[in-house]
C-alpha positions in Angstrom: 38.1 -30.0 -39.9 37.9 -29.3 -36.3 39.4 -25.6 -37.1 36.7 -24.7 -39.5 34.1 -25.8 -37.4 35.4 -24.0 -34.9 35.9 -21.1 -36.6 32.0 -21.1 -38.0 31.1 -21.5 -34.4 32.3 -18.0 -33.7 31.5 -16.5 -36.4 27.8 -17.4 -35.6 28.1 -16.7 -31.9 29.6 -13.0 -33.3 26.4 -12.6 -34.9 24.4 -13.5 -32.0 26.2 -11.0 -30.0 25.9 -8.1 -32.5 22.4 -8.8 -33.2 21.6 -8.7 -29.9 23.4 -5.8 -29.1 21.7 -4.1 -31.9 18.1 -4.8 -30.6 19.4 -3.6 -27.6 20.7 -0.3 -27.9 17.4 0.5 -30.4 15.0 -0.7 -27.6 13.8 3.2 -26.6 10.6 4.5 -24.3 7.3 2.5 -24.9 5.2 5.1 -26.7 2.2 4.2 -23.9 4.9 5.4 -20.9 6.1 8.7 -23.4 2.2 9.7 -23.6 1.8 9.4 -20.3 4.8 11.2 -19.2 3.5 14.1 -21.5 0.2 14.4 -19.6 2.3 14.2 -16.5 4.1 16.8 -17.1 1.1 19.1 -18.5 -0.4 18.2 -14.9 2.2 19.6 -12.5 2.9 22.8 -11.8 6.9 23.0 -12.7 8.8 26.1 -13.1 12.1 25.6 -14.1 11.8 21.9 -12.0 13.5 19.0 -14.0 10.2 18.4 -16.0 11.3 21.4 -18.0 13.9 19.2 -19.4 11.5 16.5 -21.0 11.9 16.4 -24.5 13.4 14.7 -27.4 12.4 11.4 -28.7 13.6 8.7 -26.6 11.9 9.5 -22.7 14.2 6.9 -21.2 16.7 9.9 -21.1 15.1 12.0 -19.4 15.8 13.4 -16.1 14.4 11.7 -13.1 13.5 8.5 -15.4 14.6 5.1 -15.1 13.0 2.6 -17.8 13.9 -1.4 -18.3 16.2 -1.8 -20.9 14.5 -4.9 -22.6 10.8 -3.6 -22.7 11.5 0.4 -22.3 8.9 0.5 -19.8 9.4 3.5 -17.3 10.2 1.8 -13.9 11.1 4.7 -12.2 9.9 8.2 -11.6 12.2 10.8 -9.6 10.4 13.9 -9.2 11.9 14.6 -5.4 13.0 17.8 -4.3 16.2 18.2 -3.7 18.7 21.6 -2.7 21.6 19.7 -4.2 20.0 18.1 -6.9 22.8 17.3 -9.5 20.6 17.1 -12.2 20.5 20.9 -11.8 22.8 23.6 -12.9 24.2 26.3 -10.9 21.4 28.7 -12.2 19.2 26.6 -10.5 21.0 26.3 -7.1 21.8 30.1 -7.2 17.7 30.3 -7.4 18.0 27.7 -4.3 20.3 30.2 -1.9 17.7 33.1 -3.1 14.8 31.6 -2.4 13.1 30.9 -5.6 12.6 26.9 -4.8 11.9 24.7 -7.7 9.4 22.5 -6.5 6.4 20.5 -8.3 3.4 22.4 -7.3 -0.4 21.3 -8.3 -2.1 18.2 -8.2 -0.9 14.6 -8.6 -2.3 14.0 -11.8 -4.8 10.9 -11.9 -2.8 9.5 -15.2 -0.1 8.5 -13.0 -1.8 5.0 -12.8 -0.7 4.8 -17.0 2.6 3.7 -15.7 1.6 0.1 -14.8 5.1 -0.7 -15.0 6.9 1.5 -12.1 9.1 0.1 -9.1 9.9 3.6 -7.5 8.1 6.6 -7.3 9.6 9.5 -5.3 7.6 12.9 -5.2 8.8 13.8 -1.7 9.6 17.3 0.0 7.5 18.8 -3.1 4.7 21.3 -2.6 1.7 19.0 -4.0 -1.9 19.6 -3.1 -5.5 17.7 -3.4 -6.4 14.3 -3.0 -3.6 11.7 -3.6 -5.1 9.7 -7.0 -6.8 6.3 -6.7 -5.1 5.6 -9.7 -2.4 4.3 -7.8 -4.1 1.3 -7.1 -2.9 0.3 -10.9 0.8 0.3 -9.8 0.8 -3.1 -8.4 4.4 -3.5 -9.3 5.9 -0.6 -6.6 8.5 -1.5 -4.4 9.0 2.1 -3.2 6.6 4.8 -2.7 7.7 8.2 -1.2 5.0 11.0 -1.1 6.5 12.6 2.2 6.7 16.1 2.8 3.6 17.4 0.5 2.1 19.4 3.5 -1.0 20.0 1.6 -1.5 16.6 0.4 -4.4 14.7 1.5 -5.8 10.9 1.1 -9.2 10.4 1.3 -8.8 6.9 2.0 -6.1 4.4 1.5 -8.2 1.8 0.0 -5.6 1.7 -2.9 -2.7 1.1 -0.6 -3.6 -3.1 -0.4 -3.1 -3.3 -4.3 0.2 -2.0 -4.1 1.6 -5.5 -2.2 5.3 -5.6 -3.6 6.1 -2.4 -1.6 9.4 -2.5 0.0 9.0 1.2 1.5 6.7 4.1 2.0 6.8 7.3 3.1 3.8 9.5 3.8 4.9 11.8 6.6 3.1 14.9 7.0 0.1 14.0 4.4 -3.1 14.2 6.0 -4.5 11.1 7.1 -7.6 12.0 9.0 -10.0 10.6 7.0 -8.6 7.1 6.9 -10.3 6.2 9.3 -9.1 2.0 8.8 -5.7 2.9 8.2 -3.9 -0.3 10.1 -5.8 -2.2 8.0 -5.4 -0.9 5.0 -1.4 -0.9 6.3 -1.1 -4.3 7.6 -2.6 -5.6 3.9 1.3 -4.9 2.4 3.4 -6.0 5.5 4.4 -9.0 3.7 7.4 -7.2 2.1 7.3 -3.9 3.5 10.5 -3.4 5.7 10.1 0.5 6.2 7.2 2.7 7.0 7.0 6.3 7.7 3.9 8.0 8.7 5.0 11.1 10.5 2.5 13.9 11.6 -0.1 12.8 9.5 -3.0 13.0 11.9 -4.1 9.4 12.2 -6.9 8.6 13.9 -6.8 6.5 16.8 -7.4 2.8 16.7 -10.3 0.9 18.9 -8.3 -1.8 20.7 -10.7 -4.6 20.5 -9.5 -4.8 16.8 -5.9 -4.4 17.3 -5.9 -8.6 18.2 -7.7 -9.3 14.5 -5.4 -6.9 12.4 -2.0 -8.9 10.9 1.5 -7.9 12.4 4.5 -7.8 10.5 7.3 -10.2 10.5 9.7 -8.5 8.0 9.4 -4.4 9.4 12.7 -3.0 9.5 11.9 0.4 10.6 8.7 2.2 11.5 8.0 6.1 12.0 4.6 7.2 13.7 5.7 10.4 15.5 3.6 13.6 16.0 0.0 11.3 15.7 -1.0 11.7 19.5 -1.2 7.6 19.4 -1.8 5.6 22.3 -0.6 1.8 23.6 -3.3 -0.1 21.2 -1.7 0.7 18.1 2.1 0.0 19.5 0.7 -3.0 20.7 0.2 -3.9 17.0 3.2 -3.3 16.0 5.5 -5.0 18.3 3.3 -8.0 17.9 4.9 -9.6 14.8 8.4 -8.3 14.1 11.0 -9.3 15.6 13.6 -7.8 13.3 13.2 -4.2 13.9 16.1 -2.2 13.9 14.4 1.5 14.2 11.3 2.4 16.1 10.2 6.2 16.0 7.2 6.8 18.3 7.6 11.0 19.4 5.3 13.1 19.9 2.4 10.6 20.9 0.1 9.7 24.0 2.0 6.9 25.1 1.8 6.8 29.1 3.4 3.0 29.3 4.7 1.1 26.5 3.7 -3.2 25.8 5.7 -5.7 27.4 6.5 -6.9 24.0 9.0 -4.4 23.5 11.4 -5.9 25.3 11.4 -8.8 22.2 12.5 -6.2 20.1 16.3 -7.7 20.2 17.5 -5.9 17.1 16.4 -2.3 18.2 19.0 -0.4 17.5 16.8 3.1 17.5 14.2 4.0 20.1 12.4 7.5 20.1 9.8 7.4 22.7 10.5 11.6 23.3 7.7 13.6 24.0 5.4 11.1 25.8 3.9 10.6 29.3 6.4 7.8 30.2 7.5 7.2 34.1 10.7 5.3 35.0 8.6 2.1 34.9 9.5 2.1 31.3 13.4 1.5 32.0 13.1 -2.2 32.7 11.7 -2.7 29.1 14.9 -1.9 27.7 17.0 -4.3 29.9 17.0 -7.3 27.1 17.6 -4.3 24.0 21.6 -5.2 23.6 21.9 -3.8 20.2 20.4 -0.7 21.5 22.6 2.3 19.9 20.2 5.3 20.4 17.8 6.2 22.9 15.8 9.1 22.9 13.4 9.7 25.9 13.3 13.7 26.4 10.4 15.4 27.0 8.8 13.0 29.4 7.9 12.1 33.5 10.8 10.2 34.1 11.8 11.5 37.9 13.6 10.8 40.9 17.2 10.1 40.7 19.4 9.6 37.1 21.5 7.0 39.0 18.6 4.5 39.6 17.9 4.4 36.0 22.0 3.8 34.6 21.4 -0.2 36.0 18.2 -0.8 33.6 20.2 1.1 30.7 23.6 -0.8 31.2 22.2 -4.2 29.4 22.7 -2.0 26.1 26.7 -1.0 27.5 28.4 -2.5 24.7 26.7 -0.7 21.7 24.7 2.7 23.0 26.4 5.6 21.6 23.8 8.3 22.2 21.8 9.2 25.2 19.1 11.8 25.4 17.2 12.5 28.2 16.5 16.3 27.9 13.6 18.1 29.7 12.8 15.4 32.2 12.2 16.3 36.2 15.1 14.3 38.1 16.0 15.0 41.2 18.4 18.2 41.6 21.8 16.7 41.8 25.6 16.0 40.3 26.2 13.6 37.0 26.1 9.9 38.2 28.5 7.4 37.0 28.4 6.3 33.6 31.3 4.6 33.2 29.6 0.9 32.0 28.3 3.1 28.3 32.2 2.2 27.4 30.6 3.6 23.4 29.0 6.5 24.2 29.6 9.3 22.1 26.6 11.9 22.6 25.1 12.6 25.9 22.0 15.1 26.4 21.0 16.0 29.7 19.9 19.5 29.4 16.9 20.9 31.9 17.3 18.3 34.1 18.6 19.3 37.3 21.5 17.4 36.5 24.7 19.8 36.8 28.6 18.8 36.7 31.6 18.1 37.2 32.1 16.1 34.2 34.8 13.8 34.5 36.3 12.3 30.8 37.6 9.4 32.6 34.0 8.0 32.6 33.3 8.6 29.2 36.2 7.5 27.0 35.1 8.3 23.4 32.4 10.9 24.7 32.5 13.7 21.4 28.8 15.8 22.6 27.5 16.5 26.1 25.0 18.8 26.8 24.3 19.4 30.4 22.6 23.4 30.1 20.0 24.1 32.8 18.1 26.9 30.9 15.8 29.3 34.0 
């Protein structure tokens, strides 16, 4: 008795499985997503890019698309440039070494905003032009947004950015941003999840400090990009005012002329690009409490007077800083101090600097790079 039940009991959990299995494997591209897709593609500019490769039935097999395998929703969209992209064939990288690049050109077309389903959209290191759609505002589900590297992209605003409040990441390096004039608010509306933001040489307008205090910090940013915007103390006030769990800061190429007190809370820092400033030597006690400190980049700034006064301030960070650059600052003319307490450094960058040699290995145990060129 028990034997036949048993055996009824899998022949019914058997059908279970195949039936599911059946509804799964039929489950193709939601014919909403496929439409869309089509005017996607009609929209861009594509040469022989991936796009040419959209056909057949079933859009969930198409290159660059990711869709849910229970609803056959597109969820993601990977349209990013890439040299070595191995969707391609050899024809295609041959085109590459010529030349004859296959990026998206055109405009991001507004129908985009169709795919209400989307976690990821990549369209980076493309050559895309106009205004960046609105329509974006109807992707509420994105958890990472890469637009970087369209050079003649531009946002009128970013209005639509607070909508998009799952976002994990986004990248909108070199887009032009001049216009958004609010643009930490508009920012500091998705810092909730967002652990990495990159908005290199986009041309941000400055930011009045009286409203830096009323404008929400971060508590979950990870890593943060702003080089190349000529931005002063106010905004990286704001940002060190929250999170405490940074790991990468990248501030280059900016107006900085001190940095907030408040960076030295930044215990996780493990990258710090302040190159390119106005910074002094006051800076140095800043980094005295940054332990997990790995790389530090301060070329291209004021810091004077001699290299061995500064080693005491940078020797809190011994135990983990592996590379060192101090290029193109005005120290005082004289030999290579000791660094023998940077027991993990690997790279060392000293070049137009006054600093000249010997060079002793005994110092620097696991030293691979050192540059040390005075150039006249």
């Amino acid at each position: 008795m028990f034997s036949s039940r048993f055996c009824l009991i899998c022949v019914v959990t058997v059908l279970c499985i195949s039936s599911c299995i059946g509804s799964f494997h039929a489950k193709k591209c939601a014919e909403t997503d496929k439409q869309a897709l089509h005017k996607l593609k009609h929209g861009f500019i594509h040469g022989r890019h991936i796009l040419s490769s959209w056909n057949g039935e079933d859009c969930c097999k198409w290159k660059g698309i990711s869709c849910n395998n229970l609803t056959g929703h597109v969820t993601r969209l990977d349209l990013q440039f890439s040299y070595f992209d191995p969707v391609l064939g050899a024809e295609d990288l041959n085109s590459h070494v010529a030349g004859h690049y296959n990026h998206l050109e055109g405009e991001i077309p507004k129908c985009i905003g169709s795919l209400g389903q989307l976690i990821e959209l990549k369209l980076a290191l493309n050559e895309l032009v106009g205004s960046i759609p609105r329509t974006l505002a109807n992707l509420s589900k994105l958890q990472n947004l890469d637009l970087r590297e369209n050079n003649n992209l531009v946002a009128n605003d970013i209005e639509w950015l607070p909508h998009l409040f799952n976002l994990r990441y986004l990248g909108l390096s070199y887009i032009d941003l001049s216009r958004a004039i609010d643009w930490p608010s508009s920012i500091s509306k998705i810092f909730p999840y967002l652990l990495e933001l990159y908005l290199n040489n986009c041309e941000l307008p400055q930011v009045n400090p009286k409203f830096v205090p009323h404008m929400n910090s971060s508590t979950s940013l990870q890593v943060l990009s702003l080089s190349g915007n000529e931005l002063n103390f106010s905004i990286l006030s704001w940002v060190l005012n929250g999170s405490k769990v940074l790991i990468g800061l990248g501030f280059a190429s900016n107006s900085l002329r001190s940095v907030p007190d408040s960076i030295a809370n930044m215990i996780s820092l493990q990258y710090l690009d302040l190159s390119d400033n106005e910074l002094d030597g006051s800076i140095m006690k800043s980094f005295q409490t940054l332990s997990q400190l790995k790389e530090l980049i301060l070329s291209v700034n004021k810091l004077s007077g001699q290299l061995s006064d500064y080693l005491s301030e940078l020797c809190s960070a011994q135990d983990g800083l592996e590379s060192l650059v101090l290029d193109q600052n005005p120290f005082s003319s004289g030999p290579l101090p000791d660094f023998s307490c940077f027991s993990s450094l690997k790279t060392l960058s000293l070049e137009n600097t006054n600093i000249v040699g010997p060079l002793s290995f005994d110092h620097f145990p696991i030293l691979k790079i050192c540059f040390l060129v005075q150039i006249i």
